[in-house]
VEXDREN-2710 file (C-alpha; in Angstrom, 1 decimal):
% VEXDREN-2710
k/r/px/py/pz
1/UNK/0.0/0.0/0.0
2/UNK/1.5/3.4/-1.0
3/UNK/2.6/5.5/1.9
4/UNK/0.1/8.2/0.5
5/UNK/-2.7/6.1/1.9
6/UNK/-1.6/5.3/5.5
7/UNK/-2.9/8.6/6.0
8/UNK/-6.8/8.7/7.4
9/UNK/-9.1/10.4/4.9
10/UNK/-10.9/13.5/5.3
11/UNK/-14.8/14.1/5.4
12/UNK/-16.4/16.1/2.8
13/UNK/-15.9/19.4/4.3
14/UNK/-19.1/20.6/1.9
15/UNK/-21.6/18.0/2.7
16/UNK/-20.4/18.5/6.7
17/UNK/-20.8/22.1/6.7
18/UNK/-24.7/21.7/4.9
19/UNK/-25.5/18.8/7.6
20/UNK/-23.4/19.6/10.6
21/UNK/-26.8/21.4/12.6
22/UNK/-28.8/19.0/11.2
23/UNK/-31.5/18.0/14.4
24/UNK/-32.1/13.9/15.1
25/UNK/-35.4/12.5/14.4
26/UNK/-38.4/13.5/16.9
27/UNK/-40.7/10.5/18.5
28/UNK/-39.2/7.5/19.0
29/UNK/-35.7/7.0/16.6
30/UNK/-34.4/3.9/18.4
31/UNK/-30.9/6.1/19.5
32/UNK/-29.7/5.5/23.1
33/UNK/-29.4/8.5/25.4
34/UNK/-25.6/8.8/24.8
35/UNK/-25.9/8.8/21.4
36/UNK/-28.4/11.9/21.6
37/UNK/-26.4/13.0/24.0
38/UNK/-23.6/12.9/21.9
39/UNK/-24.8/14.2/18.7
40/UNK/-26.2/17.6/20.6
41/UNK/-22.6/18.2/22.3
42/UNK/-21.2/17.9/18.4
43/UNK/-23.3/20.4/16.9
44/UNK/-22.9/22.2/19.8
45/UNK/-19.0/22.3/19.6
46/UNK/-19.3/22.9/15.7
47/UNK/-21.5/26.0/16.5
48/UNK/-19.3/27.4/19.5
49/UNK/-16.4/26.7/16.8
50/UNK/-18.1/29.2/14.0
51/UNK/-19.3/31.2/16.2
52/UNK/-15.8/32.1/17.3
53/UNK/-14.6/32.7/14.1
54/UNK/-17.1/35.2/13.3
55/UNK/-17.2/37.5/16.8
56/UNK/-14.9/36.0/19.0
57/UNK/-15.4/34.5/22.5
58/UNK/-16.1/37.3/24.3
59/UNK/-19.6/38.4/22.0
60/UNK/-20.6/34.7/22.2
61/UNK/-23.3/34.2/24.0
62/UNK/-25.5/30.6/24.7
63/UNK/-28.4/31.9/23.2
64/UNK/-26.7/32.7/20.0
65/UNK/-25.3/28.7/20.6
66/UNK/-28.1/27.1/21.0
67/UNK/-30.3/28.4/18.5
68/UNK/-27.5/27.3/15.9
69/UNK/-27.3/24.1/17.1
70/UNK/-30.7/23.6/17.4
71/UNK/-30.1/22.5/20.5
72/UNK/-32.9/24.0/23.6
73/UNK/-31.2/25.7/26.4
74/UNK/-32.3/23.3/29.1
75/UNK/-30.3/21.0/26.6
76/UNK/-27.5/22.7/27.1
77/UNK/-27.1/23.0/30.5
78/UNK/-27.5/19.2/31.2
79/UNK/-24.9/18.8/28.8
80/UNK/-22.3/21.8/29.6
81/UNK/-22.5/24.4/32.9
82/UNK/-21.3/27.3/30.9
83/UNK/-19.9/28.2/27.6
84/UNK/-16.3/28.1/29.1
85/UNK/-16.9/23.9/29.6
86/UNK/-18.2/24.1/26.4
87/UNK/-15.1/25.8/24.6
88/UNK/-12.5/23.3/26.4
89/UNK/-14.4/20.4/25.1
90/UNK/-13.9/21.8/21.0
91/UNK/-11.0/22.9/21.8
92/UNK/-9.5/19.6/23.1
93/UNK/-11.6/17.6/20.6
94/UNK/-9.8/19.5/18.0
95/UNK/-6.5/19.0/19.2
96/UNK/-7.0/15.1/20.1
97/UNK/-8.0/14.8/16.2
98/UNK/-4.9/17.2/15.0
99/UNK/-2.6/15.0/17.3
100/UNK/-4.0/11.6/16.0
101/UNK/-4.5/12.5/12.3
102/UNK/-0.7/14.1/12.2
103/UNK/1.1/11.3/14.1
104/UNK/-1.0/8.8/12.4
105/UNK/0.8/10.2/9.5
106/UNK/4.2/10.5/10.9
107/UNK/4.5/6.9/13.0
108/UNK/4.7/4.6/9.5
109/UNK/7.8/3.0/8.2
110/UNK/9.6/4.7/5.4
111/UNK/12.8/7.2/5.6
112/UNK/12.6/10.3/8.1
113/UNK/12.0/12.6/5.0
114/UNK/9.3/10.6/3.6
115/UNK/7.2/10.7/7.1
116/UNK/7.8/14.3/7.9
117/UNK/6.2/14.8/4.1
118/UNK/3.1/12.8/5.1
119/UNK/3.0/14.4/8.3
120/UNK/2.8/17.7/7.0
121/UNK/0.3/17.1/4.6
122/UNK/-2.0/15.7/7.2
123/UNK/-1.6/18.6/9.4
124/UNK/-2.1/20.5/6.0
125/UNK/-5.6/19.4/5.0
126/UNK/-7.0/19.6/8.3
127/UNK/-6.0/22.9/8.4
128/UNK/-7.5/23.7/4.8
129/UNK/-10.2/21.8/5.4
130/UNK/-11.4/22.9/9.0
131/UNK/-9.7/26.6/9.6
132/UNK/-12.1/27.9/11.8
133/UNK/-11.3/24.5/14.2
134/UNK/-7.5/24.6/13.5
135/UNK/-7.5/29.0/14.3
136/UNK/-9.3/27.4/18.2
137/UNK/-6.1/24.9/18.3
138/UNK/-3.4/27.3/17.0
139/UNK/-4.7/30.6/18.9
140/UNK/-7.3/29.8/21.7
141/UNK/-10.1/31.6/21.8
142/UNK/-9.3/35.3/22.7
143/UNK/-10.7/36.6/25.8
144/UNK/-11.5/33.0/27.1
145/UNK/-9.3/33.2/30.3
146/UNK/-6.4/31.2/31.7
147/UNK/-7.5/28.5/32.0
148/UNK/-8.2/28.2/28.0
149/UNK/-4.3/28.9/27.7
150/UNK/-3.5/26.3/29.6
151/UNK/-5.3/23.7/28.3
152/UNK/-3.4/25.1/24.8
153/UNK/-0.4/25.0/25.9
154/UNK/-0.7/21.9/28.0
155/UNK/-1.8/20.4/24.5
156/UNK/0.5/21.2/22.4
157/UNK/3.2/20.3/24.7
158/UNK/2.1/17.1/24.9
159/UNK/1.9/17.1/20.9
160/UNK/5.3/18.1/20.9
161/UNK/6.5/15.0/23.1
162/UNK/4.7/12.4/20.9
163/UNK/6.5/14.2/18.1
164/UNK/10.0/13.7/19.8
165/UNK/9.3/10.5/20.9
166/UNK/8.3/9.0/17.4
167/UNK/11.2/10.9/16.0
168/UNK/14.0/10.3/18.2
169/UNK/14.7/7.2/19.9
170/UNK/18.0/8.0/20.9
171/UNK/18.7/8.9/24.5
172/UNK/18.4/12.5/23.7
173/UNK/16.1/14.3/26.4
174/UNK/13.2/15.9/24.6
175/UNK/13.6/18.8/27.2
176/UNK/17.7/19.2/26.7
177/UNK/16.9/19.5/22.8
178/UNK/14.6/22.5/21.6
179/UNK/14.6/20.8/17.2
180/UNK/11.5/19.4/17.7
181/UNK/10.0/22.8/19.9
182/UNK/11.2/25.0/16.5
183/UNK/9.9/22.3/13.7
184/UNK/6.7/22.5/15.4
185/UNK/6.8/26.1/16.1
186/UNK/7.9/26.9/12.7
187/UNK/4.9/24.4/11.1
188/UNK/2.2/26.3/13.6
189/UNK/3.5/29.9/12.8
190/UNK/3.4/29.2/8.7
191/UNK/-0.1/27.7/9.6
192/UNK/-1.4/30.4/11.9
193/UNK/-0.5/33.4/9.0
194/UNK/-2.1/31.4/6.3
195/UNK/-5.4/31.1/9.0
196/UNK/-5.1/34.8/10.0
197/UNK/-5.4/35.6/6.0
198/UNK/-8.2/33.6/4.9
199/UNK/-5.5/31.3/2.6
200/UNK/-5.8/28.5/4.4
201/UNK/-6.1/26.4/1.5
202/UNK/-2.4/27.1/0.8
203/UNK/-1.2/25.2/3.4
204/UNK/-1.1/21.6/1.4
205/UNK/0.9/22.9/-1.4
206/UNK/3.4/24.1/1.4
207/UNK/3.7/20.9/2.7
208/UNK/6.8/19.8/0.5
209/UNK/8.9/22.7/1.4
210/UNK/8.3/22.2/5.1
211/UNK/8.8/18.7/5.6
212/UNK/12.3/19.6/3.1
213/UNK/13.1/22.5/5.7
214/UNK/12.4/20.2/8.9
215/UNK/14.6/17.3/7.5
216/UNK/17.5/20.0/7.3
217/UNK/18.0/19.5/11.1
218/UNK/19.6/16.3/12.2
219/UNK/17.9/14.2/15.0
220/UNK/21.0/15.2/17.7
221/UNK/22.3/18.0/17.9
222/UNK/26.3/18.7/17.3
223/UNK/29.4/17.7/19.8
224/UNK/30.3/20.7/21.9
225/UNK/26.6/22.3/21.3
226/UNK/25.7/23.5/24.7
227/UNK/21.9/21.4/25.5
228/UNK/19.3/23.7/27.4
229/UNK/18.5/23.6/30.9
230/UNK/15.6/20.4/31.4
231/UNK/12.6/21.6/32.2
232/UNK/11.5/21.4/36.2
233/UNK/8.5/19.6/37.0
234/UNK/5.8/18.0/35.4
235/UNK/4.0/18.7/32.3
236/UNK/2.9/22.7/32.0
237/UNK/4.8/23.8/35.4
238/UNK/7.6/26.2/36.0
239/UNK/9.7/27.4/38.3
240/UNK/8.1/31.1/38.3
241/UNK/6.5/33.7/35.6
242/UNK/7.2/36.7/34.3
243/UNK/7.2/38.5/37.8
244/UNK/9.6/36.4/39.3
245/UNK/12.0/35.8/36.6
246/UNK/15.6/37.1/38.0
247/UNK/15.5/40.7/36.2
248/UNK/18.1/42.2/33.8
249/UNK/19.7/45.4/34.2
250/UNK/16.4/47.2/32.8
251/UNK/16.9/49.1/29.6
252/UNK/17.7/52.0/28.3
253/UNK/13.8/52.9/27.4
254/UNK/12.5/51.6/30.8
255/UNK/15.1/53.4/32.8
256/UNK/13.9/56.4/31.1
257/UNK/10.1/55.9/31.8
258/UNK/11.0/55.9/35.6
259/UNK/8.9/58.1/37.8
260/UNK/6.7/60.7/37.5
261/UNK/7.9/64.1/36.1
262/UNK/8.3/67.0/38.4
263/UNK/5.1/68.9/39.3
264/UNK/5.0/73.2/39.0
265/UNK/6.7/74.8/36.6
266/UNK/9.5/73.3/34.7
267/UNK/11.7/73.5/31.8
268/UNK/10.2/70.3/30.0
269/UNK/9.0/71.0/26.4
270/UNK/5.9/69.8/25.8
271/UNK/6.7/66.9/23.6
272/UNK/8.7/65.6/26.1
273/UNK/6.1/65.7/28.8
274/UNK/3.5/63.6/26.6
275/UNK/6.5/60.8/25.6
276/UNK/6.8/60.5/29.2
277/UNK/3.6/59.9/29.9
278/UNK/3.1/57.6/26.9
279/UNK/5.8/55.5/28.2
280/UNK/5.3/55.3/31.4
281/UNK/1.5/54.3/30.7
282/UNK/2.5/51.1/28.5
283/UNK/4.8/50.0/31.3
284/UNK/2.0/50.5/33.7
285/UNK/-0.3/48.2/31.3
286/UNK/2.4/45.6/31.4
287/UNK/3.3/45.5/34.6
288/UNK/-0.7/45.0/35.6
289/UNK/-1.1/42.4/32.6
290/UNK/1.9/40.5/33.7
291/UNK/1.3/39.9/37.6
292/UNK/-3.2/40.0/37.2
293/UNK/-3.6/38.9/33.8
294/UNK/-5.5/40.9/31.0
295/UNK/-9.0/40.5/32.4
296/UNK/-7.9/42.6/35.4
297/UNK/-6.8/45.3/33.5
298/UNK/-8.6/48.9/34.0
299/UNK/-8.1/52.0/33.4
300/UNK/-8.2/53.5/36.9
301/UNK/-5.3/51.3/37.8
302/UNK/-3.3/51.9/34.5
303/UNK/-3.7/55.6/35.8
304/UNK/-2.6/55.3/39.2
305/UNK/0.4/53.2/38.4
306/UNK/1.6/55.6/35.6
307/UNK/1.3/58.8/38.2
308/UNK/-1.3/60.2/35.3
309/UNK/-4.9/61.8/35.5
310/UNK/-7.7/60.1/34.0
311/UNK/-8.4/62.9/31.7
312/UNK/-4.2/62.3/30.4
313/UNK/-4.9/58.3/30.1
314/UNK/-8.2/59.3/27.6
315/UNK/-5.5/61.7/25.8
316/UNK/-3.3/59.2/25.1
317/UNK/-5.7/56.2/24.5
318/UNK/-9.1/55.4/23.5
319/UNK/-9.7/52.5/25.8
320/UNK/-7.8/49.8/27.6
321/UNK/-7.3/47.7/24.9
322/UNK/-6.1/50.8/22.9
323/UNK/-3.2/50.9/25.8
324/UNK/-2.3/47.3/25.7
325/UNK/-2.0/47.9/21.7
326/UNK/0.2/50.7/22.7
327/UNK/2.1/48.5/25.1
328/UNK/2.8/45.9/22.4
329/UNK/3.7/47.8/19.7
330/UNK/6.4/49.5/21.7
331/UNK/7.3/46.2/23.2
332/UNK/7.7/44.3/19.6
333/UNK/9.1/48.1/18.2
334/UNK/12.0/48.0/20.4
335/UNK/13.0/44.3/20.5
336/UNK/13.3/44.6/16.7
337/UNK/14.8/47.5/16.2
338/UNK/17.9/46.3/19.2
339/UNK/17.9/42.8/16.9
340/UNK/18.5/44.5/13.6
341/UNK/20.7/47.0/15.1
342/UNK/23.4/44.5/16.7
343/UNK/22.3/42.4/13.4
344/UNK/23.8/45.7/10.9
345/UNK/26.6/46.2/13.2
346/UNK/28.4/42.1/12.6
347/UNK/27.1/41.3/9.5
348/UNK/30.0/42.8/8.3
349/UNK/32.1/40.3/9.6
350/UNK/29.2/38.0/8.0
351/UNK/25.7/37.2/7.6
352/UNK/25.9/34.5/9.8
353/UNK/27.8/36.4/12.5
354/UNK/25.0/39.3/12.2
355/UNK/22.2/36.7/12.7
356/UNK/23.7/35.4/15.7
357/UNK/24.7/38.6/17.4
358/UNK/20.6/40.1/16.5
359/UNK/19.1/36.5/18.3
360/UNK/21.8/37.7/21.3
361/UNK/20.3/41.0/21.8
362/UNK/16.9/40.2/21.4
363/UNK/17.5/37.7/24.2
364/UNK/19.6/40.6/26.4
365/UNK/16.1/43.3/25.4
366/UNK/13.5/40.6/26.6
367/UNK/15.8/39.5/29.9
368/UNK/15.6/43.5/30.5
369/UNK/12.0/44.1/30.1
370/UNK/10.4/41.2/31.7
371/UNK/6.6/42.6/31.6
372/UNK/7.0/44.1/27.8
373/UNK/8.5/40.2/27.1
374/UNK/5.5/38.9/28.7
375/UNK/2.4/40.8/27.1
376/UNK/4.3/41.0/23.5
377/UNK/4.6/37.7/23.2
378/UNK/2.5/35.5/25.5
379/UNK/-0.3/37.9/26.4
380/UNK/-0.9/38.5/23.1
381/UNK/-3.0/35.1/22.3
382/UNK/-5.3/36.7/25.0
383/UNK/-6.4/39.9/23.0
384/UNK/-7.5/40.5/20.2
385/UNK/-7.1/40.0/16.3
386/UNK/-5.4/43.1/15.7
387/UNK/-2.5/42.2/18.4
388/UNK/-2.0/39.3/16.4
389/UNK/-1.7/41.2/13.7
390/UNK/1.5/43.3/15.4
391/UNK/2.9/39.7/15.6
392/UNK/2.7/38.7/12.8
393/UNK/4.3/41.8/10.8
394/UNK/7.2/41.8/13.1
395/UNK/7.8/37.8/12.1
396/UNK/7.6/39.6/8.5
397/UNK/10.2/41.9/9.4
398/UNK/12.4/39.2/11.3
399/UNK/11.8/36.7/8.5
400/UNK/13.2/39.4/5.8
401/UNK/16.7/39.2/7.1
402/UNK/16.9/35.4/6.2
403/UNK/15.8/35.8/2.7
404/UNK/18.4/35.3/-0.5
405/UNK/18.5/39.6/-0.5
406/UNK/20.4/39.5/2.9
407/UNK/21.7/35.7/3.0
408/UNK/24.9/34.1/0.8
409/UNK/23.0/31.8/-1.4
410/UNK/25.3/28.3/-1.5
411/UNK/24.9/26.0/-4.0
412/UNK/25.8/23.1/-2.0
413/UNK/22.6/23.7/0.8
414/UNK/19.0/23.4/-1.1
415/UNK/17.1/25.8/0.8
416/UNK/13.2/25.7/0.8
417/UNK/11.5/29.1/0.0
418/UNK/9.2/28.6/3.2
419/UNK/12.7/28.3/5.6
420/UNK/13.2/31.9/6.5
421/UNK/9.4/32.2/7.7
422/UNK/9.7/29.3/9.3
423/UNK/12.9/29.8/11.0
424/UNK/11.5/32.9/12.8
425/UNK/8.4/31.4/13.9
426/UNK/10.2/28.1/15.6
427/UNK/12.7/30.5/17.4
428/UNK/9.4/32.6/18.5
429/UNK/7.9/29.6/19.7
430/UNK/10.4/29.2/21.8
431/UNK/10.7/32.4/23.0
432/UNK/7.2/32.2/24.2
433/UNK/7.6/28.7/25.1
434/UNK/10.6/30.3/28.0
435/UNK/8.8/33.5/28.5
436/UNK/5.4/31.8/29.3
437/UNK/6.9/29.4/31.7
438/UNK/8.9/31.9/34.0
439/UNK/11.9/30.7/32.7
440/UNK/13.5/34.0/31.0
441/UNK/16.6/34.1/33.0
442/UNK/17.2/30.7/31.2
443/UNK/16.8/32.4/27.8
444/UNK/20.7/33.6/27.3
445/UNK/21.8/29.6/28.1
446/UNK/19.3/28.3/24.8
447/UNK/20.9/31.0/22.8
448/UNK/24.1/29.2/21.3
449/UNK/21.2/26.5/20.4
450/UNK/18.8/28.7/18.9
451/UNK/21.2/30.2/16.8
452/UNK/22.5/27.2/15.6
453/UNK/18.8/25.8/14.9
454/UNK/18.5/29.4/12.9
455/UNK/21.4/29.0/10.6
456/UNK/21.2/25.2/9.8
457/UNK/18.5/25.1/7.1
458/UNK/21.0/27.8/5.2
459/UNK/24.8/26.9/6.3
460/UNK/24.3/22.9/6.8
461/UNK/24.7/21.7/10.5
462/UNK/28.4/21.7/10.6
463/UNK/28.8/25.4/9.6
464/UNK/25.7/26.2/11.9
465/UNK/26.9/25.0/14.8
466/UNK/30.5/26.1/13.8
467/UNK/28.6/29.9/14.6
468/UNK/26.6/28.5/17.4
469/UNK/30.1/27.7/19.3
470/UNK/31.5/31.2/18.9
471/UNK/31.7/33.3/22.0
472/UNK/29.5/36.5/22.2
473/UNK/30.9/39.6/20.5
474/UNK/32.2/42.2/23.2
END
């Protein structure tokens, strides 16, 4: 049997949308309780899914649920306590059937190449085929709380290890080794973009380039390539969070934002004054978004802690949200401008140096800004689409300075067109995987890795890690 069919087929996405709210039979139908049971939570699940898409969490409400399911609200309740329960239950069904359908894929026999192909094409279709369900896995469902992240994270991390384990059977700690975290990463950020745009049925033509750019990394990593710190605890702990991640010297930006200006008269010019406000009013947001979490985020506190008047705040920003906008775009503004800057400054040494040196300072900004770390990159799952959209230009902007314009092209390396995207969106994954964890002071020690898992697909392993080794510039 060719390998092409190991793979389990898909449903007819058409004749599942027209029939997916379709009610059972009234009177007597002969179907058990369970399988009632079963069929309203599924039509259920399918409308909080579309529902989602359309308005996001938040606006969802159970009347708007159950009268696309055709499901009564009584119904509901016996079946779900709130529309939370209800949003965990897609949310894992969809991630039980991406994990299966994916490593059904993956675990066959044939050569490494040949399963990553299939694999990817799995993961592929699904995605084409149900992008609302795949945007739940990749994103979680924005304003849904916590405990929706966790159950995200918790799931993918537990993709991830089925991943490792099927790949590597060597004694090679999945924890000690972050190829597989930036393979997946990479796959899910390439995914998520094509999702956010509405081309999600781009993704199976892709499939050939990524499983050609993941088989560019070798199961182990080099000799003399320093392996990461294991990870403490059990599945989805950590030793801390962003608040009580050992701090950086703070930077240059943060130690400016410091304190409230003088009161009376000074000599302050007026543009001045409002920058200092500005600034110190994102680092307010942050700070409250890193140690309550978005939902407790309010105005009246985001004044207080920025020593400005409410009248000032409403100057500055339109609402809450708008501030926590604010707070990311200077966040993901400065951490790219410090990476491209220490980037320009060795890549006249070479390229490969200037790549290197850029993932260094990045690490060194995000060490120094804990809070701005945190809400750029973790928080941001928990807004809004818009925030994702600030993510995923400055992936653009990242991904630009591994493309054949800025790289040596070598004739002896085949490089995919989809590596430098994916590149950047493995070493983001990790960057949030760190960050999300309370394990930021760990992020200089992954560094030599990272940058050696950056380089491979375009240098080969041996020249990558040759880079990796290097001691940081002065």
């Amino acid at each position: 049997m060719p390998l092409e069919d190991t793979a389990e087929p898909l449903k007819d996405t058409a004749q599942t949308s027209a029939q997916r709210y379709r009610r059972l039979p009234t009177g007597a139908h002969g179907l058990d309780r369970e399988a009632v049971a079963r069929d309203q939570r599924e039509r259920l699940q399918a409308a909080m899914i579309e529902l989602i898409a359309k308005s996001g969490y938040p606006a969802l409400r159970i009347i708007d649920l159950t009268q696309l399911a055709h499901v009564s609200r009584p119904t509901f309740y016996t079946l779900f306590k709130d529309k939370e329960e209800l949003m965990l239950s897609a949310y894992k069904d969809i991630a039980l059937r991406t994990g299966e359908r994916v490593l059904l894929a993956y675990d066959v026999e044939g050569s490494q190449n040949e399963r990553l192909r299939l694999a990817m094409l799995a993961f592929a279709k699904l995605a084409a085929a149900e992008p609302d369900a795949m945007s739940l896995f990749l994103f979680g469902a924005f304003g849904a709380g916590p405990t929706a992240l966790e159950h995200r994270t918790q799931a993918l991390e537990v993709f991830e290890q089925s991943v490792e384990a099927s790949r590597d059977r060597t004694s090679v700690k999945p924890t000690t080794n972050l190829t597989v975290r930036v393979i997946l990463g990479g796959i899910r950020e390439v995914a998520a973009s094509r999702l956010l745009e509405h081309r999600a049925q781009e993704l199976p033509a892709l499939a050939e380039e990524l499983s050609t750019w993941a088989a560019s990394y070798p199961a182990t990593l080099p000799a003399r390539l320093p392996a990461v710190p294991p990870a403490p605890g059990a599945l989805g702990s950590s030793n801390g969070d962003a608040r009580s991640a050992t701090r950086a010297r703070p930077s240059d930006r943060a130690r400016r934002a410091e304190g409230p200006l003088p009161g009376g008269r000074h000599d302050l010019s007026r543009e001045f004054v409002i920058k200092s406000q500005r600034e110190r009013i994102v680092d307010a947001t942050a700070a409250i978004v890193a140690e309550k979490g978005l939902a407790a985020l309010t105005i009246p506190e985001i004044a207080s802690r920025a020593g400005v008047s409410h009248e000032t705040f409403y100057e500055m920003y339109s609402t809450k949200h708008a501030a926590f906008l604010g707070a990311q775009k200077v966040g993901m503004h400065q951490a790219f401008g410090i990476a491209v800057e220490a980037y320009e400054l060795h890549k006249q040494t070479a390229w490969a140096y200037g790549i290197a040196e850029g993932l260094r300072a990045l690490i060194s900004y995000l060490c120094s800004e804990p809070d701005h770390a945190h809400l750029s990159i973790v928080d941001t799952f928990a807004a809004s689409p818009d925030t994702l959209q600030v993510r995923a230009e400055t992936l653009r902007g990242f991904a630009h300075y591994f493309s054949p314009q800025e790289r040596p092209v070598r004739d002896d390396v085949q490089v995919p067109g989809i590596a430098p995207e994916a590149v950047v969106g493995g070493a983001w994954q990790v960057l949030h995987y760190y960050i999300e964890r309370g394990r930021l002071a760990e992020l200089p020690a992954a560094a030599p890795q990272l940058i050696y898992l950056l380089l491979a697909p375009f240098l080969g392993p041996r020249e990558a890690a040759k880079v990796a080794r290097r001691p940081p510039a002065e």
